[in-house]
N, C-alpha and C positions, 0 to 999 in steps of 0.2 A: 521548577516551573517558570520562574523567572526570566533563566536564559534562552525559553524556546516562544513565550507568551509575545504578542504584540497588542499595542495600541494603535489602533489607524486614527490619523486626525481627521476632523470634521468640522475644519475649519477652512472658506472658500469665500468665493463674490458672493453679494446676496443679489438674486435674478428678481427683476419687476415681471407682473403678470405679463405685462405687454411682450418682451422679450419671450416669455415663456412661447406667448402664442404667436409669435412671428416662429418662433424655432418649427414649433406644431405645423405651420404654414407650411413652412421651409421644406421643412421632410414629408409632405404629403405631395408636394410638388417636385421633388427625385424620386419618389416613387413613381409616379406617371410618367414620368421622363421615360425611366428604367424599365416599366412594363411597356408603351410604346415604342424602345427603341431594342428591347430584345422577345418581346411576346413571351415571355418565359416566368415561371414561379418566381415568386419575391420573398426574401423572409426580409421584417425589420426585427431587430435587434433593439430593447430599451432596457432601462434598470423602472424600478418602480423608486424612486427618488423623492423622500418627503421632506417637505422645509422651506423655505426660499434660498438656500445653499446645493444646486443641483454639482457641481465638482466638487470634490476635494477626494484626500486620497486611501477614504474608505470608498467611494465610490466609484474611483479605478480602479482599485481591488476586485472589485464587484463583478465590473465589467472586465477585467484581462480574466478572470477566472472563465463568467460566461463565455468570451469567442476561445477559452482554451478549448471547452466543453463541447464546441460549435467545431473547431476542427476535429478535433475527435470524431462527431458524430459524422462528418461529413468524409473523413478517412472511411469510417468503417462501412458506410456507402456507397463509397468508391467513386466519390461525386468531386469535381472541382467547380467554384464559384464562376461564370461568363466575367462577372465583373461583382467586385465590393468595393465598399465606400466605408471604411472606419472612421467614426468621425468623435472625439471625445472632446467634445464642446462644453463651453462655460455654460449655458443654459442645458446644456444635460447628454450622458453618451448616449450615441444612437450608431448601430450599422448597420447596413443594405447589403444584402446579397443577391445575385439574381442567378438562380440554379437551375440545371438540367436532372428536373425530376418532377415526377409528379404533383401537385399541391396534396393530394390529399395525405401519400405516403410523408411526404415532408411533415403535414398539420400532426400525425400520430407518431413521427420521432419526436416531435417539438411536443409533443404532450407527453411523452416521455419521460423528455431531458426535464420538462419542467418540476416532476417529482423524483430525482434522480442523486438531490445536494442539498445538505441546509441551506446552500446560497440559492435553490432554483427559487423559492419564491418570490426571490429580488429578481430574478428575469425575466424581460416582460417577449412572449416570443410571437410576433404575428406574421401568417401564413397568405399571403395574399396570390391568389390564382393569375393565370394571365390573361382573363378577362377583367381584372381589377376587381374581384369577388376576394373580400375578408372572409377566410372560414372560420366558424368559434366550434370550442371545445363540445356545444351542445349537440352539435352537428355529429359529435363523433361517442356519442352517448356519455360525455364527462358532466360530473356538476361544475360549476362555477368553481373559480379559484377558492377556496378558501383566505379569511384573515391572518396576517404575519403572528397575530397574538393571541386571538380563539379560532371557535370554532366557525363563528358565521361567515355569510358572504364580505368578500375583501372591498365586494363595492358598495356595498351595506353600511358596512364598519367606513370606510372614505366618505359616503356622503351626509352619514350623524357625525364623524367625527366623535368616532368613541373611544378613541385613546387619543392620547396626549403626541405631540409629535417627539419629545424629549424620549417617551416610553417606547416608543417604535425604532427611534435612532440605538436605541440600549440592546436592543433585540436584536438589530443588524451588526452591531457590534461584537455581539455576542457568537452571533453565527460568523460571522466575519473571523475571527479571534479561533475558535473550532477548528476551523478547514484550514486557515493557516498553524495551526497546531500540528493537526494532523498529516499537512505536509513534511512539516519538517521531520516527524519521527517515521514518516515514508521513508525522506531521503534519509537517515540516518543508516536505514535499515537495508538501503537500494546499497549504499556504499558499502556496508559491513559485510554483504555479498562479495563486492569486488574487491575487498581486503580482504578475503577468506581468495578468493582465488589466484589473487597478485600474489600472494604470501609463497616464498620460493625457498628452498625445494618441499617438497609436502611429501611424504612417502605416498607412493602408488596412485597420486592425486593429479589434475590437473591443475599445472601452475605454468607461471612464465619460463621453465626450461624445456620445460616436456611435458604428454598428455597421458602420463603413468600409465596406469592397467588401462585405459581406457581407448579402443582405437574408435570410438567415434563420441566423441568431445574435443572440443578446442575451448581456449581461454576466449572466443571469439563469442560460441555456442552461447556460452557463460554469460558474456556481459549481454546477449543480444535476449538473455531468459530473464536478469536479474531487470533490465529494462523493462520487458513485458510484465512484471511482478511490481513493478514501482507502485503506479496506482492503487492495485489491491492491496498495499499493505497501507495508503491510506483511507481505503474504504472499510479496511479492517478496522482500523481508528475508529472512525467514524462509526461504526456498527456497535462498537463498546460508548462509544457516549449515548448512541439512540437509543440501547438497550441497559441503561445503569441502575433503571428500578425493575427489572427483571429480576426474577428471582436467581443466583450462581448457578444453580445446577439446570438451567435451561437455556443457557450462553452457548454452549457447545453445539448443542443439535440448531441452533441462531443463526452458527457462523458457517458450520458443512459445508451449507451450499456455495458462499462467497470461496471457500478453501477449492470447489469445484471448478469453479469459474476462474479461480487463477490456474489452477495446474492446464484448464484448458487452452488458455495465453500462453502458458510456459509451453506445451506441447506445441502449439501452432508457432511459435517463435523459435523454435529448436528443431523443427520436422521429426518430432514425435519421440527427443531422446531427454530421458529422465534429467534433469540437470542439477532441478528445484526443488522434488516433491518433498522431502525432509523438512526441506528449511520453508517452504510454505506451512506447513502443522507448526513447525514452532516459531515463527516470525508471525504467522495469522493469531496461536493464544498470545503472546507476547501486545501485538498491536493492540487484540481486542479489549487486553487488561487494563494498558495503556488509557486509550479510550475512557473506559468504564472509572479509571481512576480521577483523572481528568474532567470528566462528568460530577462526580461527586467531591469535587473538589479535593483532594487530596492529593497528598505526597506520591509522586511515582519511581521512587525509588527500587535498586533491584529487589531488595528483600518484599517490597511492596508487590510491586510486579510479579514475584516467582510464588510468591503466595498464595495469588490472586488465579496464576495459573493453575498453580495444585487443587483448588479447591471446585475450577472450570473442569477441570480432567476428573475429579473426582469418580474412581469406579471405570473409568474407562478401559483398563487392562483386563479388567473382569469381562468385557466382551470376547479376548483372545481365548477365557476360559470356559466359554461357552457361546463359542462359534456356531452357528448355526450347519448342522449335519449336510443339507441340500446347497449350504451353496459353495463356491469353489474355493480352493484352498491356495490361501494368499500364501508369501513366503517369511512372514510375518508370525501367521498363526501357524505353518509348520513349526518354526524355531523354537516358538513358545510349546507346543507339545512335543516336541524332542528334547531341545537343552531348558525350557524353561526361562527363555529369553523375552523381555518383552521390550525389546527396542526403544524408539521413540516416544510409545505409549507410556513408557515405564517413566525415562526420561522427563516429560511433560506433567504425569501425576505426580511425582516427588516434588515438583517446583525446581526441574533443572539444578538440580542440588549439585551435581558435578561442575555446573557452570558457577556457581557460586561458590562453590569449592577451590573451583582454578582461583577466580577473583580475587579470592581473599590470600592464596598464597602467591599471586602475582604482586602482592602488598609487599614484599620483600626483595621485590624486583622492578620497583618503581626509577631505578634507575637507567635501567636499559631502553634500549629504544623500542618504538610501539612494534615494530615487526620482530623483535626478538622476544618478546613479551609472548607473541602468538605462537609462536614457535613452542616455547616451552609449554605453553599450552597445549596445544596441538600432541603434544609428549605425553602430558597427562590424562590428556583423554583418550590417549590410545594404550595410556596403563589402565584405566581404570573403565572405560567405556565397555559396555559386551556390545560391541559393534554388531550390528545381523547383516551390514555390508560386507565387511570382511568374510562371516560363518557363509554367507550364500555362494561368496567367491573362493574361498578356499577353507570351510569346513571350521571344525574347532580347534584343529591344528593350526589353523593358520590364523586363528584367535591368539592362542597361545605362543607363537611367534611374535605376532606384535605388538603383545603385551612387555613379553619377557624382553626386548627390542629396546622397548621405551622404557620401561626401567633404568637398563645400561646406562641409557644418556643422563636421564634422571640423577644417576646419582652422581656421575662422573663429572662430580666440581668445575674440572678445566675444561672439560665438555661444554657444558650448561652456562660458564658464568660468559665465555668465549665466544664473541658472536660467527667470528670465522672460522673456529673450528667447529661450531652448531650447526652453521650451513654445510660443512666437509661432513659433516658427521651423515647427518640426514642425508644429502647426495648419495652415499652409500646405501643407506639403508632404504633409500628409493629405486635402487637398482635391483636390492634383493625383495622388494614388494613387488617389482614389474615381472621379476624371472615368476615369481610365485604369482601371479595375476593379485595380487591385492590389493585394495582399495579402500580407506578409511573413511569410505562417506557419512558415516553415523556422526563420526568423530570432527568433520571437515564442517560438518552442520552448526556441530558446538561449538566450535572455531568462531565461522561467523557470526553468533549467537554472542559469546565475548567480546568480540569486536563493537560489537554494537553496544554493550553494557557499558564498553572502555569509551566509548564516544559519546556516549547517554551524559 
């Protein structure tokens, strides 16, 4: 936890009242500006900033998060600002937008965005029409903001001065500290993608020489999916801290719908071609344990982590074995009532036990380099994985080909220990995956999945 954990400092000028309310002046008078010289909605932008210390650089934190959340919301709009004013002032951030959209539709994103991050309650977001009409939340049937630290009103709690300002700076810290947590083992996870598809040559896989069995994928497709997926695996995060006194076996039906929500990214960033959907079920339990550990203070290490998922999947394969009659029959639950196969599900209920498997005999091969590392990896789970990627593309025969395949290498010392004859090796045995249409996406999943544990 140590290497991923930050402290923001919250050390800065101390601001006199008077400043404060020249500042206050200041931006009431660009705002008027702004509405008289474009007639158009206004959003201001502020932190809710306690202390006489309004900068320092938990406080830009705060605020680079907020306008990140503000372009997002304004991409997904399809909106571009006439004109902004970012202004991160020693008396306190503030910024002006003036947009081409309605006030009211802007007031119910901005009510939105405001419950959408542990950091929204620090963003203070006002919607001002272009008649120079502030709309408030009531208007739009919302209660009042809530306090950073109970339940009552936040303006309530500000004008008794019911907590301490020390106790409130702890609380921002705290959520502060969270969402940069939770980025980082995003990007861990964003990258462990594009190291599972950089990794070259991969049998029947997309990598950088060629797009194996697949004729529509590129290593293009790939990064422009693993991109769209960034976020959700730190909302995953984040869903395992919000949810850490939940009870384990209600985490899963928690997270479904977020796993929904990204494959729908993944689809719309791909034009509708599978790239992700694996590695979102096991990157989604994986983050959300993450999370949950991190909540509870605790170690998240792999054994932590894969334990943590077994007991989230708990019973989940038991679905495969009583599928419901009426409805349509996935290629998932065929396998499992034919060969008895339960994929990913299987996979995930164990705690990833093949992934931890590799790991530990990647222990003996701490010498080699990280991409030969994966490779032999990548060997072993297509010895030992029952891929339902490969059974769907070529059957149980073509299970039994790529097992017995990876073996060979496996055992073949000047193979295995050789990084140029491992890459000659595989080259070959990706050309007789391509004749055969096969594809090791099960296997390509756990790939990435180690990558990320090697990076962790």
């Amino acid at each position: 936890m140590q290497k991923i954990s930050k402290t923001f400092s919250t050390e800065g000028v101390d601001i006199s009242l008077e400043a404060l309310l020249q500042a206050r002046e200041d931006r009431a008078f660009l705002q008027q500006q702004l509405l008289a010289k474009h007639q158009q909605t206004l959003l201001s932008f502020t932190l809710t900033a306690v202390g006489s210390v309004k900068k320092n650089e938990l406080y830009d934190y705060l605020f680079a998060k907020g306008l990140e959340n503000l372009t997002a919301c304004f991409n997904r709009l399809n909106i571009k600002p006439i004109e902004a004013l970012i202004r991160p002032l020693e008396t306190g951030h503030e910024a002006l937008f003036v947009l081409p959209i309605e006030a009211a539709t802007l007031k119910s994103e901005m009510i939105a965005l405001e419950d959408s991050s542990p950091l929204s309650r620090l963003w203070d977001f006002d919607v001002i029409d272009k008649n120079g009409k502030l709309l408030s939340r009531a208007e739009f049937d919302f209660p009042p903001r809530s306090c950073l630290l109970c339940e009552q009103e936040a303006k309530v709690c500000a004008r008794h001065r019911t907590h301490a300002i020390d106790e409130i700076l702890a609380e921002m810290q705290n959520r502060a500290q969270a969402v940069y947590f939770a980025e980082r083992i995003a990007e861990l996870a964003y990258k462990a993608l594009l190291k599972e598809v950089y990794l070259s040559p991969k049998p029947g896989l997309v990598d950088l020489e060629n797009n194996g069995s697949h004729q529509d994928m590129t290593v293009q497709i790939f990064e422009q999916s693993a991109e769209a997926l960034r976020p959700y695996f730190m909302q995953f995060v984040l869903k395992g801290m919000a949810t850490y006194k939940v009870d384990i076996s209600q985490i899963l039906s928690q997270i479904r719908p977020l796993g929904m929500l990204a494959e729908k990214a993944m689809y719309q960033a791909t034009r509708n071609v599978n790239t992700h959907k694996g590695a979102i079920f096991a990157f989604g339990l994986v983050c959300t344990a993450i999370g949950r550990l991190y909540a509870q203070n605790k170690p998240y290490d792999v054994t932590a982590i894969c334990h943590l998922v077994a007991e989230m999947t708990q019973g989940i394969c038991g679905e495969l074995k009583h599928y419901p009659k009426d409805q349509p029959l996935t290629a998932g639950v065929r396998f499992y009532q034919q060969y008895g196969l339960t994929g990913a599900r299987g996979e995930a209920e164990s705690g990833f036990i093949l992934v931890q498997q590799a790991l530990a005999m990647l222990q003996s091969h701490q010498d080699k380099s990280f991409e030969h590392q994966l490779q032999i990896a990548l060997l072993f789970f297509m010895q030992h994985n029952q891929d339902t990627n490969v059974v769907n593309r070529a059957g149980m025969s073509g299970l039994s080909f790529v097992q017995t395949e990876a073996v060979k290498r496996l055992e073949n010392k000047e193979i295995l220990q050789n990084a140029t004859a491992l890459t000659q090796s595989l080259r070959e045995l990706d050309q007789a995956c391509v004749k055969q249409n096969i594809s090791c996406g099960g296997s390509a999943d756990l790939v990435a999945l180690t990558a990320f544990f090697l990076s962790l």
